[in-house]
SEZAPA-88400 format. One record per residue: x, y, z of N, C-alpha, C in turn; residue number from 0. Coordinates in nm, 3 decimals, decimal comma, m for minus. Each point is the difference from the previous one (the first is absolute). Example, Ala and Ser with C-alpha at 12.3 -4.5 7.8 and 13.67 -1.06 7.14 Angstrom:
! SEZAPA-88400
+---------+---------+---------+---------+---------+---------+---------+---------+---------+-----+
:     n_x :     n_y :     n_z :    ca_x :    ca_y :    ca_z :     c_x :     c_y :     c_z :   k :
+---------+---------+---------+---------+---------+---------+---------+---------+---------+-----+
:   1,319 :  m0,569 :   0,780 :  m0,089 :   0,119 :   0,000 :   0,090 :   0,120 :   0,000 :   0 :
:  m0,035 :   0,105 :  m0,072 :   0,082 :   0,119 :   0,006 :  m0,077 :   0,109 :   0,073 :   1 :
+---------+---------+---------+---------+---------+---------+---------+---------+---------+-----+
This chain:
! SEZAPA-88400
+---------+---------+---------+---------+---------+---------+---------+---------+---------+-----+
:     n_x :     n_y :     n_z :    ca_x :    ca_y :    ca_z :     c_x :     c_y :     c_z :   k :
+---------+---------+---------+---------+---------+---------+---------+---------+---------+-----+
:   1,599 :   0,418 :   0,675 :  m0,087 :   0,112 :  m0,030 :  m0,138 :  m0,053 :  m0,040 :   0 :
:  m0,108 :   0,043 :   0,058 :  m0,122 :  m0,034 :  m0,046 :  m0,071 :   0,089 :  m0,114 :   1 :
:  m0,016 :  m0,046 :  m0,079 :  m0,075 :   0,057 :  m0,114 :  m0,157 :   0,001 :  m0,057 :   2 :
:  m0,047 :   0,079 :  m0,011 :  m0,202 :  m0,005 :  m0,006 :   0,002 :  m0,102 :  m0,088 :   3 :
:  m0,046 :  m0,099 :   0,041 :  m0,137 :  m0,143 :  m0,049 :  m0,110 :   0,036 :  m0,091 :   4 :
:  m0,022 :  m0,008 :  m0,092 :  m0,135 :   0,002 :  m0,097 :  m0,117 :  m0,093 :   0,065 :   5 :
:  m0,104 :   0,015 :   0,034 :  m0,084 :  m0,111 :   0,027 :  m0,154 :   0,063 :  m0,039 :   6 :
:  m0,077 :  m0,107 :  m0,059 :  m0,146 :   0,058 :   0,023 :  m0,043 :  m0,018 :   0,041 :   7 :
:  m0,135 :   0,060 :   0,048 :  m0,160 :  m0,014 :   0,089 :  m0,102 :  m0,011 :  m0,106 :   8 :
:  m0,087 :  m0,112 :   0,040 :  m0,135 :  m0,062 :  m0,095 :  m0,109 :   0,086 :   0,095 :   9 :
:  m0,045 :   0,092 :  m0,081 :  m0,110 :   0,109 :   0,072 :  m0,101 :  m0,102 :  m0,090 :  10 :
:  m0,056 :  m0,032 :   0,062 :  m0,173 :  m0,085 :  m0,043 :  m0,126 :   0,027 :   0,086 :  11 :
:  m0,102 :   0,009 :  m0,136 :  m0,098 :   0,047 :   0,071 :  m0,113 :  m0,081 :  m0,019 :  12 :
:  m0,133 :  m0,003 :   0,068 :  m0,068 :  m0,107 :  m0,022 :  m0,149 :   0,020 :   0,104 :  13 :
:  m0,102 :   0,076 :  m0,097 :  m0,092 :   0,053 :   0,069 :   0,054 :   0,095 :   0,073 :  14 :
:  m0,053 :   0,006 :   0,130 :   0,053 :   0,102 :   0,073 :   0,121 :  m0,007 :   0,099 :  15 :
:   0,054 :  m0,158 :  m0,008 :   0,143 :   0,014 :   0,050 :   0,091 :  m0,018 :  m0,079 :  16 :
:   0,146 :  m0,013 :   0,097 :   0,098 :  m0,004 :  m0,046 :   0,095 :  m0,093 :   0,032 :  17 :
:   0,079 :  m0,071 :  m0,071 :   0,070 :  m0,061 :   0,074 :   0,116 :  m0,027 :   0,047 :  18 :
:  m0,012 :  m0,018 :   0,098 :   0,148 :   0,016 :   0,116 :   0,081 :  m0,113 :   0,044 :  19 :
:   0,108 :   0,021 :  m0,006 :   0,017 :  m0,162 :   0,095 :   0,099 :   0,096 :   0,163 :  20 :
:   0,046 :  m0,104 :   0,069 :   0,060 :   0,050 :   0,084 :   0,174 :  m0,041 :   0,038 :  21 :
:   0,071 :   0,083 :  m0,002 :   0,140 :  m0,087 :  m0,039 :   0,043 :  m0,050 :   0,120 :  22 :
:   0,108 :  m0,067 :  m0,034 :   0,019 :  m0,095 :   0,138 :   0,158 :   0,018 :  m0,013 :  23 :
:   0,094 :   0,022 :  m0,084 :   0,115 :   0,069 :   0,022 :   0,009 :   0,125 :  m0,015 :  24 :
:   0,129 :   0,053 :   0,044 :   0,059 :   0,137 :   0,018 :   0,035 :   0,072 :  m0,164 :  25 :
:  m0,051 :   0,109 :  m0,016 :   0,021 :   0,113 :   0,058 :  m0,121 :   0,051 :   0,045 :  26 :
:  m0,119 :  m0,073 :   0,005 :  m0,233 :   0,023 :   0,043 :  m0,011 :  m0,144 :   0,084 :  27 :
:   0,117 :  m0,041 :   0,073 :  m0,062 :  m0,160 :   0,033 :  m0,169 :   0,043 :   0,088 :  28 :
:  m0,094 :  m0,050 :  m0,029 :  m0,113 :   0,008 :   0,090 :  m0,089 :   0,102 :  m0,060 :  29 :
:   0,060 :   0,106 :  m0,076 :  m0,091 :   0,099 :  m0,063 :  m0,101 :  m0,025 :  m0,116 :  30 :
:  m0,103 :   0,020 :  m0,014 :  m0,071 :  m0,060 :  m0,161 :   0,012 :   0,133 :  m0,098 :  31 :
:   0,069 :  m0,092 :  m0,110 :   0,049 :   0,143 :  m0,166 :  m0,104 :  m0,078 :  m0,079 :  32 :
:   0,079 :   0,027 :  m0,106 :  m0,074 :  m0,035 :  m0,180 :   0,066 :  m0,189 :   0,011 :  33 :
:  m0,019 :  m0,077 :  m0,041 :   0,116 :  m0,102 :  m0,067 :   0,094 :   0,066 :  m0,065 :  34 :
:   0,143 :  m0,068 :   0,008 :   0,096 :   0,043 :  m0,082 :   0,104 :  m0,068 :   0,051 :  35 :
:   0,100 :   0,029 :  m0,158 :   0,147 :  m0,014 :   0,083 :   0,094 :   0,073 :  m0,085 :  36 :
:   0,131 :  m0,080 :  m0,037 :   0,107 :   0,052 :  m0,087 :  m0,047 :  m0,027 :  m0,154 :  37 :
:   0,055 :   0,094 :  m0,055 :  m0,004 :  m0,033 :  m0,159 :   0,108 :  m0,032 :  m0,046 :  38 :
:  m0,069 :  m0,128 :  m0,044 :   0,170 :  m0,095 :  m0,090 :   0,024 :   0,034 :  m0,111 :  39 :
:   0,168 :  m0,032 :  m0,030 :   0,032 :   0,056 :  m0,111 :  m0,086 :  m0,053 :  m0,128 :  40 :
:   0,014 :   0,065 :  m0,071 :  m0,059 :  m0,011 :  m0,131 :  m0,133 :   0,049 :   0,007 :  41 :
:  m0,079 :  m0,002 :   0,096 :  m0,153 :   0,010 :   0,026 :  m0,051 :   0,153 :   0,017 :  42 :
:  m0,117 :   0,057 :  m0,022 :  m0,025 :   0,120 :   0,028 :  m0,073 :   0,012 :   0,103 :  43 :
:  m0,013 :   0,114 :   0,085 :  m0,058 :   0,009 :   0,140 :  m0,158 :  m0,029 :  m0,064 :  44 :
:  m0,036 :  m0,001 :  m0,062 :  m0,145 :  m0,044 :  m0,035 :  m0,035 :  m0,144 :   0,000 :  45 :
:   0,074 :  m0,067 :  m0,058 :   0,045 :  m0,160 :   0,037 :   0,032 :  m0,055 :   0,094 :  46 :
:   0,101 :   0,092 :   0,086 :  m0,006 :  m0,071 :   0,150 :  m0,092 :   0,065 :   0,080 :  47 :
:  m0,109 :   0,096 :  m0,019 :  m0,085 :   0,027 :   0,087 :  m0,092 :  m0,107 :  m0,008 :  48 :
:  m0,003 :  m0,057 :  m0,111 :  m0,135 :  m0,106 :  m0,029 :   0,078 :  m0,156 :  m0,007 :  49 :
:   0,141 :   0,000 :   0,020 :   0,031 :  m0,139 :   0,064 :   0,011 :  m0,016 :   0,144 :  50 :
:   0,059 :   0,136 :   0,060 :  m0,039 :  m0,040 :   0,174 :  m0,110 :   0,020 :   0,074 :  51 :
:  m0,104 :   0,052 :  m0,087 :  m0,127 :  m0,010 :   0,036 :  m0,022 :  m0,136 :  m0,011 :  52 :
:   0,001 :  m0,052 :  m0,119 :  m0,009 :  m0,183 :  m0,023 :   0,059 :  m0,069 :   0,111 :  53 :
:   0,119 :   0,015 :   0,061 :   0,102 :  m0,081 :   0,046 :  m0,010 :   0,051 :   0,160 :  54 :
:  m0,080 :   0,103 :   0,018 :  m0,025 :   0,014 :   0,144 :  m0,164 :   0,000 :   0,052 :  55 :
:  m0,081 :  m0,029 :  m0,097 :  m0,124 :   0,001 :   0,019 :  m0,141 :  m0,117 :  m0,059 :  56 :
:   0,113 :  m0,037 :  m0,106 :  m0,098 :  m0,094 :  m0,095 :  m0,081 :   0,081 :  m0,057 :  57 :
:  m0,026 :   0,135 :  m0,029 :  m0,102 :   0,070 :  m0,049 :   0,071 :   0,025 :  m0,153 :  58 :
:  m0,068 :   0,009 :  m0,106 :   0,042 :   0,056 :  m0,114 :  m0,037 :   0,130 :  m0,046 :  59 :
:   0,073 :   0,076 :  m0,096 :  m0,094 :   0,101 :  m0,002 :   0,145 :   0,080 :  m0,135 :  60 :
:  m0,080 :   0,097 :  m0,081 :   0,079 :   0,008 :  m0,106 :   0,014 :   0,160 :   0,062 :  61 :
:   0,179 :   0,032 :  m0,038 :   0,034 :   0,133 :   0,042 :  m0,056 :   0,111 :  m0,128 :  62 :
:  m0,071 :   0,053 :   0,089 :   0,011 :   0,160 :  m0,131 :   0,054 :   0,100 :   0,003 :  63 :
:   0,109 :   0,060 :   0,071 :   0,057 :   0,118 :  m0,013 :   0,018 :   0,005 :   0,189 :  64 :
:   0,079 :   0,121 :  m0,040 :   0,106 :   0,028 :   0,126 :  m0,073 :   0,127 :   0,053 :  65 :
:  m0,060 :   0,012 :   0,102 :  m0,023 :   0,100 :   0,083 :   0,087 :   0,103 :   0,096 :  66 :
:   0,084 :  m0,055 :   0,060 :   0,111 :   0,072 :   0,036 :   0,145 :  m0,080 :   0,054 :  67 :
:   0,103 :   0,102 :   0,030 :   0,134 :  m0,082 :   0,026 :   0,017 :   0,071 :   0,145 :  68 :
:   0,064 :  m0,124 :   0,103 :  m0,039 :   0,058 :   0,145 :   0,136 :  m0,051 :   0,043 :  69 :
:   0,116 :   0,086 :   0,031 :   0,146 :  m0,007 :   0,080 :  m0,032 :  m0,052 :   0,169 :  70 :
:   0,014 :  m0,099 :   0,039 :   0,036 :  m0,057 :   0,122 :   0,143 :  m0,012 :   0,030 :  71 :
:   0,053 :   0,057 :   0,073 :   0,143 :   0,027 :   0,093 :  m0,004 :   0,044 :   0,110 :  72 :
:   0,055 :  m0,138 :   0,077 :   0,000 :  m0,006 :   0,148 :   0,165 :   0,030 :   0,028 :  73 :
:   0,014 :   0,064 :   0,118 :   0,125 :   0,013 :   0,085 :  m0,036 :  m0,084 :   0,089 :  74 :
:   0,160 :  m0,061 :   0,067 :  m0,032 :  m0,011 :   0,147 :   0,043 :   0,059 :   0,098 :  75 :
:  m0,011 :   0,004 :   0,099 :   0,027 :   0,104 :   0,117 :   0,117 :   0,060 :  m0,059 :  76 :
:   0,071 :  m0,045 :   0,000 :   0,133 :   0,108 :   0,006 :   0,048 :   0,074 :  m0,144 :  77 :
:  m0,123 :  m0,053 :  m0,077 :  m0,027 :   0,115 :  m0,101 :   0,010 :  m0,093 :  m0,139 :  78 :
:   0,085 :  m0,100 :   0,010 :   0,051 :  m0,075 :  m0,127 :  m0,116 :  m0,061 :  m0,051 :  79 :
:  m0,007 :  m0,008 :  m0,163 :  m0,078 :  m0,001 :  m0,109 :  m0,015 :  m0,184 :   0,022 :  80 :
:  m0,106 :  m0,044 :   0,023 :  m0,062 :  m0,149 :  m0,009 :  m0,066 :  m0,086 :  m0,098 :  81 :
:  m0,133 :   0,094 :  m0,038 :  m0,055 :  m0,050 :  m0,122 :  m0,011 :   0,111 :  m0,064 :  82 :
:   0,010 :   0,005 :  m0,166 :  m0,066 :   0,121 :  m0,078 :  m0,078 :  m0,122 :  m0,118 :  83 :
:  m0,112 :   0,052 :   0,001 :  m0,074 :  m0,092 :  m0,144 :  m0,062 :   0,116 :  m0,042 :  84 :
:  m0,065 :  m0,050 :  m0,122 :  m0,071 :   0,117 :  m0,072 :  m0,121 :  m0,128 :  m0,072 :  85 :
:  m0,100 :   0,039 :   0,067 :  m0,106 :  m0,044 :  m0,035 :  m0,088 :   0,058 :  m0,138 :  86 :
:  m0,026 :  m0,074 :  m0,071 :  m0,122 :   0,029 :  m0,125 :  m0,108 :  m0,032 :   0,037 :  87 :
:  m0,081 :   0,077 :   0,051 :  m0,138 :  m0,077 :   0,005 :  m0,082 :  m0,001 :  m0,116 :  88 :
:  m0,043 :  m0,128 :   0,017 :  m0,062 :  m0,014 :  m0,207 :  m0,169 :  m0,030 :   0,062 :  89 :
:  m0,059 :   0,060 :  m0,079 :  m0,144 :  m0,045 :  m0,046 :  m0,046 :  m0,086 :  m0,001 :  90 :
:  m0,008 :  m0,090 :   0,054 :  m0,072 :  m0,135 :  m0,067 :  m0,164 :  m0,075 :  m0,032 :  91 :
:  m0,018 :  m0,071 :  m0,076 :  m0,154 :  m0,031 :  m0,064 :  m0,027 :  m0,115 :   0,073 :  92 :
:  m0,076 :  m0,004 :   0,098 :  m0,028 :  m0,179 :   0,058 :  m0,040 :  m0,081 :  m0,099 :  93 :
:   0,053 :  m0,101 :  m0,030 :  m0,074 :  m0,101 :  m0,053 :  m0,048 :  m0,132 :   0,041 :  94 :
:   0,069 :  m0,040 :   0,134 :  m0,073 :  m0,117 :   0,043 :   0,093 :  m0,029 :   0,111 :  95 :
:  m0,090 :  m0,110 :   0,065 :   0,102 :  m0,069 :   0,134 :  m0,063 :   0,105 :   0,160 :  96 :
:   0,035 :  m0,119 :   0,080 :   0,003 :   0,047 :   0,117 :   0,090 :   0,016 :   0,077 :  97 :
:   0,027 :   0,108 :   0,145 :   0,143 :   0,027 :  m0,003 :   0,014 :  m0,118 :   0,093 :  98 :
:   0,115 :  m0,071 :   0,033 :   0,065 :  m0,081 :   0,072 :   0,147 :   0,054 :   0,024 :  99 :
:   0,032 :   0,023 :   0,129 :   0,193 :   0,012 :   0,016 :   0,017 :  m0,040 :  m0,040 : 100 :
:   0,155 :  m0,017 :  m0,067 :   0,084 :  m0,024 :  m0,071 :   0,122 :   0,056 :   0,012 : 101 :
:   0,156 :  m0,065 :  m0,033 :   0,112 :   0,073 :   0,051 :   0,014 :   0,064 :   0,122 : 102 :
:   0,009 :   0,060 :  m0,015 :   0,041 :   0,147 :   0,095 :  m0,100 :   0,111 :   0,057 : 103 :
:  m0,131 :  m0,061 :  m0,016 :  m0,089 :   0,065 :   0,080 :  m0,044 :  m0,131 :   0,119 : 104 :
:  m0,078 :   0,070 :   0,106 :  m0,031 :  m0,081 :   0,098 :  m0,140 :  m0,013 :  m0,020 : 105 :
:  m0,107 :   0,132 :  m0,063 :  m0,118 :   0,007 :  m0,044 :  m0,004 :   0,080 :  m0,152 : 106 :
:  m0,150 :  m0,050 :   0,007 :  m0,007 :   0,078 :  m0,149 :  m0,169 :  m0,037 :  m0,023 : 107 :
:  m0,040 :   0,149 :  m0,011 :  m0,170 :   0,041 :   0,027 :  m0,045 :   0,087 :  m0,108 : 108 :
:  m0,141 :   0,024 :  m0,004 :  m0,049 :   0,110 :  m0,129 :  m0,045 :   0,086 :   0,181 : 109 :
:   0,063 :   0,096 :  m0,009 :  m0,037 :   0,089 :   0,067 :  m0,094 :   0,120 :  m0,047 : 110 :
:  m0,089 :   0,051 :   0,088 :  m0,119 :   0,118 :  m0,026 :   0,064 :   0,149 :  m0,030 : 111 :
:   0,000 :   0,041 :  m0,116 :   0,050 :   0,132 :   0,024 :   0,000 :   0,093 :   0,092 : 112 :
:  m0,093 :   0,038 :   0,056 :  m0,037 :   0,066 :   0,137 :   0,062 :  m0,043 :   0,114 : 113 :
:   0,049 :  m0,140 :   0,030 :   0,078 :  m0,046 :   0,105 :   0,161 :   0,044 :  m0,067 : 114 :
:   0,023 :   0,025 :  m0,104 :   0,152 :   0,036 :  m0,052 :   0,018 :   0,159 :   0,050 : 115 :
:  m0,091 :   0,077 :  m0,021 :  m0,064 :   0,143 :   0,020 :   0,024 :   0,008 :   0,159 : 116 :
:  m0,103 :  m0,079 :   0,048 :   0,019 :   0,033 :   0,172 :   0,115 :  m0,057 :   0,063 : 117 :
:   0,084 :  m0,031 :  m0,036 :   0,152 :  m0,033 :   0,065 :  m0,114 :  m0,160 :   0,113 : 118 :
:  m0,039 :  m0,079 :  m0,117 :  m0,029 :  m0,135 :   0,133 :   0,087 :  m0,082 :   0,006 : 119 :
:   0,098 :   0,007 :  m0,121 :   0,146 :  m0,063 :   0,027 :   0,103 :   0,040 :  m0,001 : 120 :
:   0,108 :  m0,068 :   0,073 :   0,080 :   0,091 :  m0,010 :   0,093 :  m0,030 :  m0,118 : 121 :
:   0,001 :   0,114 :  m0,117 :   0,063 :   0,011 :  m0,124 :   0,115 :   0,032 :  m0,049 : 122 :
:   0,099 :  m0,052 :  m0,071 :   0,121 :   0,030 :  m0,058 :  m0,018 :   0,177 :  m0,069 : 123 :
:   0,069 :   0,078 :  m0,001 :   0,014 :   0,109 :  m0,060 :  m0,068 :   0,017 :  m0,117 : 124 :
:  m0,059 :   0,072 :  m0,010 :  m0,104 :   0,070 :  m0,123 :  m0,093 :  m0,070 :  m0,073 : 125 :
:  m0,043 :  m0,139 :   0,076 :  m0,111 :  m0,093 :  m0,039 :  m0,129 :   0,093 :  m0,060 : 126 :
:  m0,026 :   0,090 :   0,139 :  m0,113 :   0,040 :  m0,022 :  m0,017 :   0,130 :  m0,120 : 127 :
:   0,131 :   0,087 :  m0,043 :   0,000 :   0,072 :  m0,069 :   0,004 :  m0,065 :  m0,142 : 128 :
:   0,087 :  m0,129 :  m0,024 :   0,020 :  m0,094 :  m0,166 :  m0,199 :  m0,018 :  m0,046 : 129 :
:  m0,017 :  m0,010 :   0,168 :  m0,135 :  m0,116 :  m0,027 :  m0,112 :   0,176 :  m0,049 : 130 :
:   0,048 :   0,095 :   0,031 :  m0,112 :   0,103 :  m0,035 :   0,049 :   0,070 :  m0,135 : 131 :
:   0,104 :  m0,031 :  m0,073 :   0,032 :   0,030 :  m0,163 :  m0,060 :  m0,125 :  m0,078 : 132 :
:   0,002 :  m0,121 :   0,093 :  m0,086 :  m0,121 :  m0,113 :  m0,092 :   0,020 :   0,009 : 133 :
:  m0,120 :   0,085 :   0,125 :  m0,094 :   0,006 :  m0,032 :  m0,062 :   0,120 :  m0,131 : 134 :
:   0,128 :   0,073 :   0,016 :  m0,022 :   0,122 :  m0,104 :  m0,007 :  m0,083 :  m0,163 : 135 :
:   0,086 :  m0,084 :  m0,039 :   0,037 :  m0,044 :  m0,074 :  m0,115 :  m0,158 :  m0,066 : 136 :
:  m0,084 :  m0,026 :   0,129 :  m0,070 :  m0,105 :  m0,048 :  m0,146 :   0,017 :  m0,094 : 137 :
:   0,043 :  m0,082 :  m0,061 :  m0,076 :  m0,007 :  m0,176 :  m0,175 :   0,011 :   0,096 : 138 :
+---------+---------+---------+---------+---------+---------+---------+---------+---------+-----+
């Protein structure tokens, strides 16, 4: 039986982009999201938003709060349940570094908001909607 995954997304912002990486395994292989991954035990999705940001980007950046929680569940053809995660996307404060892949991305860029807006990549599920509550939300 598969059971929903906890994982977070490092929503970071920085001037007028944002940054993205692009995943290179399944369940977005090729698509560009937030950084992220699973949240380990003991740890809070605010902590692992700002360690797999570290660990997939080299970028640092301190989490401030949770913007929204986003259910991903895929079937496959014949209907049966594959992945369910439940994403936190957290806030995060840049504080330094440049992005470099890392892990489990193949890239990893400060992308232009307006290119997130005009669909110039092609994006994991609700990139562009997380990325327009951080802009509501930025200090």
């Amino acid at each position: 039986m598969i059971r929903p995954t906890l994982a977070a997304l490092a929503v970071t912002l920085h001037e007028n982009r944002v940054l993205l990486v692009r995943r290179r395994n399944p369940p977005d292989a090729g698509l560009w999201g937030y950084p992220g991954g699973h949240v380990e035990p003991g740890e809070t999705a605010l902590e692992a938003a700002a360690r797999e940001l570290r660990e997939e980007t080299s970028v640092i950046a301190e989490p401030r709060g949770y913007l929204d929680n986003i259910d991903v569940i895929r079937h496959d053809a014949d209907g049966r349940l594959r992945h369910h995660f439940l994403l936190a996307a957290v806030l995060c404060r840049y504080v330094s570094g440049t992005p470099e892949a890392a892990d489990d991305v193949s890239e990893a860029s400060w992308v232009e908001f307006s290119d997130v807006f005009a669909g110039r990549l092609a994006l994991s599920a609700d990139v562009d909607t997380v990325l327009r509550r951080a802009l509501e939300r930025r200090p």
